[in-house]
C-alpha positions in Angstrom: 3.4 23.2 42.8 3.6 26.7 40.7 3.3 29.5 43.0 1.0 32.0 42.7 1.7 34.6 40.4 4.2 32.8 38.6 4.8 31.5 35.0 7.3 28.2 34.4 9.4 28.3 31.5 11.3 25.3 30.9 14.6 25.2 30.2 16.5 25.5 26.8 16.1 22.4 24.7 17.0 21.5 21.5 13.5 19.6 20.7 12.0 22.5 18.7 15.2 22.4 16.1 15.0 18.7 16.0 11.3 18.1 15.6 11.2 20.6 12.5 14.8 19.3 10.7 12.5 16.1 11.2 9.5 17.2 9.3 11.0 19.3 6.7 13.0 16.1 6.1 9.7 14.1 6.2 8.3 16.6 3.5 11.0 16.1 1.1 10.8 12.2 1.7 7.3 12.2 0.6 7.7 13.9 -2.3 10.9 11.6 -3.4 8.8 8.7 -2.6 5.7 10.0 -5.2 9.1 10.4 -7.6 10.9 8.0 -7.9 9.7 5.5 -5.3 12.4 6.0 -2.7 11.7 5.9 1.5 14.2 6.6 2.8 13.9 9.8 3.4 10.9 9.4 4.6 11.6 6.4 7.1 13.7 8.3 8.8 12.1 11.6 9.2 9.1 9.9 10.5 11.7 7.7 12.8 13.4 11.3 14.3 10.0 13.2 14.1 7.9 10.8 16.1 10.8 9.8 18.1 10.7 13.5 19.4 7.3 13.9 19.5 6.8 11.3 22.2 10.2 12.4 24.2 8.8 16.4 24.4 5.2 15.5 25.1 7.0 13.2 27.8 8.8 16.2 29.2 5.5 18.1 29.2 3.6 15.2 31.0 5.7 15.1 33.6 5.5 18.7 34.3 2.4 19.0 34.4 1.9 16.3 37.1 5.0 17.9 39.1 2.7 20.9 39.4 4.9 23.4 37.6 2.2 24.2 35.1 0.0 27.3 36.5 -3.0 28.4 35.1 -1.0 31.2 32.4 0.2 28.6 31.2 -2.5 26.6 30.5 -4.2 29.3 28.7 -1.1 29.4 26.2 -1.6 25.8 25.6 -5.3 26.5 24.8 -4.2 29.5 22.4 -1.6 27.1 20.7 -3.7 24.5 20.3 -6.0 27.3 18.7 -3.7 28.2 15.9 -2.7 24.8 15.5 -6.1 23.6 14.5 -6.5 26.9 12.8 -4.0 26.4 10.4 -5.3 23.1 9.9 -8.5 24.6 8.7 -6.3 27.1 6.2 -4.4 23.6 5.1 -7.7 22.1 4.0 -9.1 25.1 2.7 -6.2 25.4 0.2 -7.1 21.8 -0.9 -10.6 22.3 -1.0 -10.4 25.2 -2.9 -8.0 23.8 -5.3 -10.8 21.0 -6.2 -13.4 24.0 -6.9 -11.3 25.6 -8.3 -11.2 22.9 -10.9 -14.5 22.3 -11.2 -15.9 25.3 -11.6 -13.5 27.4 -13.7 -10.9 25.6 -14.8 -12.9 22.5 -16.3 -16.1 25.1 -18.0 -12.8 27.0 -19.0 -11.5 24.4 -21.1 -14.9 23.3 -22.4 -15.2 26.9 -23.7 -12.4 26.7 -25.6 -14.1 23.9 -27.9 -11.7 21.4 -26.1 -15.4 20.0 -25.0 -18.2 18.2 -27.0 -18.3 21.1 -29.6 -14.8 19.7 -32.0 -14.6 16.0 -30.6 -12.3 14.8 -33.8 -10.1 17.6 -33.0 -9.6 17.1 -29.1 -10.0 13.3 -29.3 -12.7 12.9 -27.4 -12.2 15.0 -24.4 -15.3 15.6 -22.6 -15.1 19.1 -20.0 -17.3 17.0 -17.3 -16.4 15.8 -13.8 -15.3 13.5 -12.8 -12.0 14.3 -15.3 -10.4 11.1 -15.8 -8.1 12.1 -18.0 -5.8 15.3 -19.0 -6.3 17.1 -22.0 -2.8 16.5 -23.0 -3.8 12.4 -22.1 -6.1 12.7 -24.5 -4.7 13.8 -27.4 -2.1 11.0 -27.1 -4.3 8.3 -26.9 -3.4 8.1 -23.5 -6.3 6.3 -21.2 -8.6 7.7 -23.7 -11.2 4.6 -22.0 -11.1 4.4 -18.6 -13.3 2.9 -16.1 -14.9 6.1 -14.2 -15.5 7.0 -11.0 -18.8 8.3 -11.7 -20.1 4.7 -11.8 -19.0 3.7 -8.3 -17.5 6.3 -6.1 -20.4 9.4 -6.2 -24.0 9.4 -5.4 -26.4 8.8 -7.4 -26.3 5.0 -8.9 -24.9 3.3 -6.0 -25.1 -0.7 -6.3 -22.5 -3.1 -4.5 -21.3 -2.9 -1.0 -17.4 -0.4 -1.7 -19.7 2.4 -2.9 -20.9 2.2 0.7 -17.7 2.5 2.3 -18.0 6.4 2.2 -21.1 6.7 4.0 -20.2 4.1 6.5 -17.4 6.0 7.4 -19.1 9.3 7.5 -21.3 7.8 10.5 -18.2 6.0 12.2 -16.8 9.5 12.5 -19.7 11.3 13.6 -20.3 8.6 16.2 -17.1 9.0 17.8 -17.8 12.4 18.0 -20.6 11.5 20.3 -18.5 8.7 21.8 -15.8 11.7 22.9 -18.0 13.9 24.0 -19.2 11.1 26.4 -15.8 10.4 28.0 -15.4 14.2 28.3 -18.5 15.0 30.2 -17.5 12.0 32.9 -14.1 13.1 33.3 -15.5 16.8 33.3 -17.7 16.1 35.9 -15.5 13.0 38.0 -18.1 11.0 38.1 -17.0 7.7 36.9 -13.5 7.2 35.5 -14.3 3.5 33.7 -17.0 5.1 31.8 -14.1 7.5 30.9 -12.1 4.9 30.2 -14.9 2.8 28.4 -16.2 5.8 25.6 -12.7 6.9 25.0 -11.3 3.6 23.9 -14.7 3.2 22.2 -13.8 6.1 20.5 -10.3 4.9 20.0 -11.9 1.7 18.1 -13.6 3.8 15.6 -11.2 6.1 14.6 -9.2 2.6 13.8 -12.1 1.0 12.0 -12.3 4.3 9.9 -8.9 3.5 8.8 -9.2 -0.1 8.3 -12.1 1.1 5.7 -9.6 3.8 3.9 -7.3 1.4 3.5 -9.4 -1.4 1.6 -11.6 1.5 -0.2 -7.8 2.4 -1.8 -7.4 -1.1 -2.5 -10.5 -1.2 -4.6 -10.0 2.3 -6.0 -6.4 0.7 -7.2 -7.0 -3.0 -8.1 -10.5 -2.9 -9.5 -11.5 0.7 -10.7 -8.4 2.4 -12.1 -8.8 5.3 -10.0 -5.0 6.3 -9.5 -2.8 9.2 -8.9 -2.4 9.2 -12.7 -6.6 9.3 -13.2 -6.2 13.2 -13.8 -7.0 16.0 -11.9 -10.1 14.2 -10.2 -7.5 11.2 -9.2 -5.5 13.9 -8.0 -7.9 16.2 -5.4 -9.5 12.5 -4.7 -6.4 11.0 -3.1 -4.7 14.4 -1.8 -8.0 15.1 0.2 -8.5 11.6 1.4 -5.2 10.8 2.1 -4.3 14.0 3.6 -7.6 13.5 6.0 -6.5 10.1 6.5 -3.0 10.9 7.7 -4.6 13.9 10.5 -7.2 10.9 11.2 -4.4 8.5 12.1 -3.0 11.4 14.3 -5.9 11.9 16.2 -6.3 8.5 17.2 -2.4 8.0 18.2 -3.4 11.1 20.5 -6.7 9.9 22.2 -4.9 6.6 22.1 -2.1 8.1 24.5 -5.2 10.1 26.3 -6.4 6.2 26.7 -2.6 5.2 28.7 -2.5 8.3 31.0 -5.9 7.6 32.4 -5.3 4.1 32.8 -2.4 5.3 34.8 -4.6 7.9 36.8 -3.3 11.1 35.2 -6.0 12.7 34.7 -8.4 14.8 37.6 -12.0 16.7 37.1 -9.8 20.0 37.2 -6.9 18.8 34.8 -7.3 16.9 31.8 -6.1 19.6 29.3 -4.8 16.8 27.7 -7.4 14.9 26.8 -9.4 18.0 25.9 -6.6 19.3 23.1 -6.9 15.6 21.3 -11.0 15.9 21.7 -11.4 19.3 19.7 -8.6 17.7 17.5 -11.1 15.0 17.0 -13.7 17.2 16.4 -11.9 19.2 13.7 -10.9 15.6 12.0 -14.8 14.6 12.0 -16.2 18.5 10.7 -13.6 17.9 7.5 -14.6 14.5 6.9 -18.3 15.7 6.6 -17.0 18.6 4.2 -15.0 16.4 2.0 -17.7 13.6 2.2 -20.7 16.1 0.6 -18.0 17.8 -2.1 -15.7 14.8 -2.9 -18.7 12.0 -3.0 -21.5 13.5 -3.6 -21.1 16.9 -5.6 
């Protein structure tokens, strides 16, 4: 047990240089995978990233239940989970405001500059309305000058078979599991029952998966059956990066809760000490507040 008065600080470890050799390696796999269709890279950044991951978190685990973590440091895990999450917000910022960006400048830009309705022999067609399916430059090649839009299946209004659903059903699995965590926190908050703990948290657990399980067969259907691609222009583009991107910190988030899940099944956590738990509940909550965000200006606007 910390005494009194005293702050722990572990001893030197080579993790942090690890973990982030990891990731940057991770980053430059992703990119040569959207290249050239190459994973390696990426395979084993993720192998070496999450591989460290779980060993430091181990490391921290078991401090904590030694007792060597006093209440300073707790407070600079709160403020680090703090900038965490708020550079999460500045990471989907950038991408939301590269999507209004587009719509609202660039696209009445180009429409201004009689690349719109106004000379339709001279740009081949191009239209300056969202959703942009194609480039200019597509366009004027011949390129996927008829494509099957995502204005007919993917945004409100005009909704008529059971995928252009998928968006809205996912919008209410995420806010229910926000209820569903906030559940499991108030019993462990309060000690009052640790199976009802247990019981809302994998609840919670279940949804996040389910949310995932829809992702992956709306992309299936975006692919296969609509032509919505990576190569469908600029609102392919925004469309996957925001989604996808979401979809990655959502499969984070329920990999965390998931291991919140395991440590209370083995008895970890008390009425006075569950910062873990707590840091992958606001998590969650940040996860569900985007999702609501990108759901009204991705699917509706």
């Amino acid at each position: 047990m910390a005494a009194e008065g005293t702050y722990y600080v572990p001893e030197q470890s080579k993790l942090p240089i690890i973990v982030g050799l990891a990731l940057g390696l991770s980053a430059y796999g992703a990119g040569q995978s959207m290249i050239d269709g190459s994973y390696g890279a990426l395979l084993v950044g993720m192998i070496v990233l999450w591989g460290g991951l779980a060993y430091w978190w181990n490391l921290v685990i078991k401090e904590n239940m030694q007792g060597l973590v006093d209440a300073q440091l707790k407070r600079s895990y709160i403020w680090g989970i703090g900038w965490f999450i708020f550079s999460e917000v500045m990471f989907f910022a950038a991408f939301f405001g590269a999507l209004l960006y587009v719509r609202t400048i660039a696209l009445p830009t180009l429409g201004g500059w009689g690349m719109g309705s106004a000379n339709p022999e001279e740009w081949g067609g191009f239209e300056a309305a969202w959703p942009l399916m194609t480039t200019p430059d597509q366009v004027l090649n011949g390129e996927n000058a008829v494509m099957t839009g995502p204005e007919q299946v993917m945004t409100f209004p005009g909704w008529s078979n059971i995928f252009t659903w998928l968006p809205l059903w996912g919008t209410l699995i995420l806010m229910t599991s926000s209820w569903t965590v906030h559940v499991a926190h108030h019993h462990i908050k309060h000690g009052d029952n640790r199976k009802k703990f247990n019981l809302w948290l994998g609840v919670t657990v279940l949804l996040g998966a389910t949310f995932l399980c829809l992702q992956v067969y709306e992309y299936y259907e975006a692919y296969h059956h609509l032509g919505l691609t990576l190569d469908s222009g600029i609102y392919g583009t925004t469309f996957f990066m925001l989604t996808g991107f979401h979809g990655v910190h959502v499969t984070m988030g329920t990999i965390m809760l998931l291991i919140q899940l395991l440590r209370s099944f083995r008895g970890h956590f008390r009425e006075d000490d569950h910062f873990g738990f707590e840091m992958a509940s606001w998590y969650w909550h940040f996860v569900d507040v985007v999702w609501v965000m990108l759901f009204f200006f991705v699917y509706i606007l």
